[in-house]
N, C-alpha and C positions, 0 to 999 in steps of 0.2 A: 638377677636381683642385685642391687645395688650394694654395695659392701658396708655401707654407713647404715641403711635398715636391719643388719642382722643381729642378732642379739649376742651377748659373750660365748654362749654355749655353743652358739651357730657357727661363731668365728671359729673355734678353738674345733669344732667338728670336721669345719673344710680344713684347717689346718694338719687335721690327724690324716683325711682320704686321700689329700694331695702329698705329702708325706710316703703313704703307703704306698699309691700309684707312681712317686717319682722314682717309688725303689724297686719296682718292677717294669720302669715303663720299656725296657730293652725284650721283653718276655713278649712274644705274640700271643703263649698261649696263657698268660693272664685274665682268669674269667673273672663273673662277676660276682660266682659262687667263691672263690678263692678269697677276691676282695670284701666280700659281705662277712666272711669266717674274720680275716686278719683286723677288720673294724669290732668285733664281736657283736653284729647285730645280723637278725635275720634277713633274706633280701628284700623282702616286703619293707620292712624296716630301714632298712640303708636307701631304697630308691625313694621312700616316704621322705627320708630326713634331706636325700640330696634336691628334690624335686623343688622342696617347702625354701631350702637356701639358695640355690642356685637356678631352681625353671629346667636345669636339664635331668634327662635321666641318667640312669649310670653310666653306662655306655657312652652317652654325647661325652657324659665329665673325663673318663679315660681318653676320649677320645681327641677330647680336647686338650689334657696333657700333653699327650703325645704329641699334636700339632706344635704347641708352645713350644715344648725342645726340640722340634725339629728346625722353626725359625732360627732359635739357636745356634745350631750346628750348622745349618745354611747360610748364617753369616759368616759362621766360620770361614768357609768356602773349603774346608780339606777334602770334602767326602761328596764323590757322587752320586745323584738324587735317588738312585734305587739303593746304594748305600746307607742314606739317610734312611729314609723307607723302615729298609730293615730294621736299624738300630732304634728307631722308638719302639718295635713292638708291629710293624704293619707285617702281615705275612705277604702282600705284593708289593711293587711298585705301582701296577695300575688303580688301586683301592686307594691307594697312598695319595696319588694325584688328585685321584677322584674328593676326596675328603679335604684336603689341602683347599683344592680351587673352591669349594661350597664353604668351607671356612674363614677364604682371605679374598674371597673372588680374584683370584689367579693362581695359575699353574706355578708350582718351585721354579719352573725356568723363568719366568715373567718375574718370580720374587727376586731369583736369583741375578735377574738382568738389573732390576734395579735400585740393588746395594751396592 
């Protein structure tokens, strides 16, 4: 969804989840029960209110954190790719890849070849 359609409440909601998720995004075993408790809403409730703002489910939305700072650190160039992997929270490097490529349409090393 587009970030100019969202209402104040909406705003200030993705603000709190990405928030919570960016301060666990190093944790693999970060659920979505954990995340629904630390929002204080139930998980019916938290995948309702992220679906209605964002189109993803909770999942995609962590999911999608994680990617973002993994670009991140990929710029960086310190850290190799199954290093990264680990440090957003992926518990493989092949999941990692796999998720990566369906998100940027290309593999970290294709990103990383061309920064």
């Amino acid at each position: 969804m587009n970030q100019k359609n969202l209402t104040p409440h909406q705003k200030a909601f993705l603000k709190k989840a990405a928030r919570i998720v960016d301060a666990r995004i190093t944790d693999p075993g970060f659920t979505v029960e954990e995340f629904s408790r630390l929002m204080e809403l139930s998980r019916s409730q938290l995948f309702r209110k992220l679906k209605t703002a964002t189109g993803a489910s909770v999942s995609v939305f962590i999911r999608g954190r994680r990617l973002k700072y993994a670009l991140s650190l990929l710029e960086k160039g310190e850290l190799p790719i199954a290093r990264v992997a680990s440090k957003v929270g992926f518990s493989g490097d092949t999941y990692f890849r796999k998720c990566f490529k369906e998100a940027y349409s290309m593999t970290p090393t294709e990103y990383i070849s061309q920064i």
